[in-house]
C-alpha positions as CSV (number, residue, x, y, z in Angstrom):
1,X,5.2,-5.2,19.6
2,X,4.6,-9.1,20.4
3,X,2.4,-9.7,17.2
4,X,5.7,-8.3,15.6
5,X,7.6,-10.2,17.0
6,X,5.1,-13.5,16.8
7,X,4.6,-12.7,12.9
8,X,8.1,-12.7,12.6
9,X,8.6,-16.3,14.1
10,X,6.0,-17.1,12.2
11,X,7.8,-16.4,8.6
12,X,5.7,-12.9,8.1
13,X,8.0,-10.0,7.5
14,X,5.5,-7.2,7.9
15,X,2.1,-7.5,9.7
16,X,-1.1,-5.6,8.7
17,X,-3.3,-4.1,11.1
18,X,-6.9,-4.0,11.5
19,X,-9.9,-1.5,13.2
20,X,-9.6,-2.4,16.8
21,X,-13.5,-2.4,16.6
22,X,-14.5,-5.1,14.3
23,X,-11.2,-6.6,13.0
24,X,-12.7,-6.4,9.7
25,X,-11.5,-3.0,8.0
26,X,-7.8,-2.3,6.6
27,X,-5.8,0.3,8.5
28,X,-1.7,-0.2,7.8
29,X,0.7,-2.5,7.4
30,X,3.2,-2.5,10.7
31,X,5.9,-0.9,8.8
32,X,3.8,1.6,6.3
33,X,0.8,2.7,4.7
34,X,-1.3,0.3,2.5
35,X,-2.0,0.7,-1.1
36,X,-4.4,-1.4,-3.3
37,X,-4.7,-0.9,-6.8
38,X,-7.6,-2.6,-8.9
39,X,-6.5,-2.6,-12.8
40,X,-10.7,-3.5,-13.5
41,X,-11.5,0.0,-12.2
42,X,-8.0,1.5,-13.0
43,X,-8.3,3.1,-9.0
44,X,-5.7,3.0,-6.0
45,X,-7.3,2.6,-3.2
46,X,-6.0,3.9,0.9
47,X,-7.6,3.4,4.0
48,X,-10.1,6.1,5.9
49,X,-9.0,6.3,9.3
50,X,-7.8,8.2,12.0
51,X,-5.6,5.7,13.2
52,X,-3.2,5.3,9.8
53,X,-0.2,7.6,10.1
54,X,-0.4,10.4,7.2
55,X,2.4,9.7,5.0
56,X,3.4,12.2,2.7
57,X,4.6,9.5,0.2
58,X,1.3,8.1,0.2
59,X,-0.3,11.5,-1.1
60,X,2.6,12.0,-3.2
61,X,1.4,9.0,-4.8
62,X,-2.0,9.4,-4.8
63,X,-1.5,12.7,-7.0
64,X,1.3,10.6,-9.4
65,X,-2.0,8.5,-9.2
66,X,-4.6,10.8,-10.4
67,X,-1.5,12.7,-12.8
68,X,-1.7,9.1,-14.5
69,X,-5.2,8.9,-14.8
70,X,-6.3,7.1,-12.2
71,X,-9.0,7.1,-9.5
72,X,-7.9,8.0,-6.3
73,X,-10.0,6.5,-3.1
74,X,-9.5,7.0,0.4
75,X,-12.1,5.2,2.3
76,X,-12.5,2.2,4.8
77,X,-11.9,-0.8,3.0
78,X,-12.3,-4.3,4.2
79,X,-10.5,-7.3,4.7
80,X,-12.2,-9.2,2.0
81,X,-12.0,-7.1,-0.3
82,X,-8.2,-8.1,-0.7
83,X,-9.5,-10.1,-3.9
84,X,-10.3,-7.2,-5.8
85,X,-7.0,-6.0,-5.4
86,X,-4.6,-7.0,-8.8
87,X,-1.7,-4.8,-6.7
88,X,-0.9,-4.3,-3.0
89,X,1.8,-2.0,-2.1
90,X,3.6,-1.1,1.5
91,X,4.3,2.7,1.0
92,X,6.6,5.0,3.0
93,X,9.4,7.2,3.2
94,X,12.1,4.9,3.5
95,X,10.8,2.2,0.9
96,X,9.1,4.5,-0.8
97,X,7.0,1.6,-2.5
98,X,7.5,-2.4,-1.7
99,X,5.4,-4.8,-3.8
100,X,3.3,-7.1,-1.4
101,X,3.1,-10.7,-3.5
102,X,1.2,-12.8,-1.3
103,X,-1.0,-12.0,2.1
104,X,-2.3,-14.5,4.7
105,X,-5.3,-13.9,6.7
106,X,-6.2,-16.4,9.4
107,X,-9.8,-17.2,9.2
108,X,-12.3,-17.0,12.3
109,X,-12.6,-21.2,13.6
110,X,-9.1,-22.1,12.5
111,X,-7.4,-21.9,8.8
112,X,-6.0,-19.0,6.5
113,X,-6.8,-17.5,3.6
114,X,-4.2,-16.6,0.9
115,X,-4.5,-13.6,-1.0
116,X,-2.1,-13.4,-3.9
117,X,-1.5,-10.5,-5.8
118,X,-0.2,-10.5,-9.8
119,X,1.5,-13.9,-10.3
120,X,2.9,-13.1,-6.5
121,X,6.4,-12.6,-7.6
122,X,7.1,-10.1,-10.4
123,X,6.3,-6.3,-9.7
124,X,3.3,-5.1,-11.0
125,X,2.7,-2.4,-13.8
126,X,1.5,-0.3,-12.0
127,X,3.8,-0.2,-8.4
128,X,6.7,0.0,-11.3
129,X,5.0,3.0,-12.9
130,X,4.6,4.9,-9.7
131,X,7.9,3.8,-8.5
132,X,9.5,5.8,-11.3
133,X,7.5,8.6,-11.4
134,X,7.9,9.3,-7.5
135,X,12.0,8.6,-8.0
136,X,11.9,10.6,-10.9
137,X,10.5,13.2,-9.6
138,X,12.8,13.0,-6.0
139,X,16.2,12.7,-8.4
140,X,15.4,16.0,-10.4
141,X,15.2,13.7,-13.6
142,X,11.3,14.2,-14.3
143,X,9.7,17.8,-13.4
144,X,8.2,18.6,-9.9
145,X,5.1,20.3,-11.4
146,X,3.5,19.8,-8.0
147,X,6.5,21.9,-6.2
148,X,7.4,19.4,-3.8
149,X,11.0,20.1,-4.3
150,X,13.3,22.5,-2.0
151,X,16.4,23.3,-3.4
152,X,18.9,23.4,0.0
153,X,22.3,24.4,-1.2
């Protein structure tokens, strides 16, 4: 909880965790899973590891993903590879997806390093274009042909 709450004195709303190990590979953000989506290679990208919470929305998107034609990776994924990234999304249940504009890493012997994603304000094409699908899909306006949908009443 203290880098939390230090990250949050420090102006960053939501913190993104490393490997214990190495501090070098991408795990989650505090508050969700991380997404990055390269537009060069048209592929979304999620971190390998046993420490990143399954999220159901993540895999829902990952199949939206692949539905739209894209590649689909799940693999470790390092920290420096942030510049490859055109997109970087927090995903979850409760946001479902939340555009990341800007990220600032500190670098080893003092300074940061500012990874900015799009122009770092507007969403991108393709967090919009999941976005919708996914909402889509949840408000009965597109068709569930993955049958993720329980009717209840």
């Amino acid at each position: 909880m203290l880098p939390n709450i230090e990250g949050k004195k420090n102006g960053y709303p939501i913190l993104l965790y490393l490997d214990s190990s190495t501090q070098t590979l991408i795990e989650e953000f505090s508050t969700s899973n991380f997404i990055g989506i390269n537009h060069k290679t048209n592929t979304f990208v999620s971190p390998k590891s046993s420490s990143v919470l399954p999220s159901i929305t993540n895999k829902s998107l990952q199949q939206i993903a692949t539905d739209m034609g894209m590649n689909v990776e799940n693999r470790e994924i390092l920290v420096t590879e942030l510049s490859d990234f055109d997109e970087v999304i927090a995903c979850g249940t409760a946001v479902v997806v939340t555009p990341i504009g800007s990220m600032t890493v500190p670098q080893v012997g003092g300074g940061e390093k500012v990874y900015k994603f799009g122009d770092g304000e507007t969403v991108g094409k393709v967090t919009m274009e999941l976005y919708n699908r996914v909402r889509a899909i949840q408000q009965g306006e597109a068709e569930d042909v993955h049958g993720w949908l329980d009717q209840v009443c």
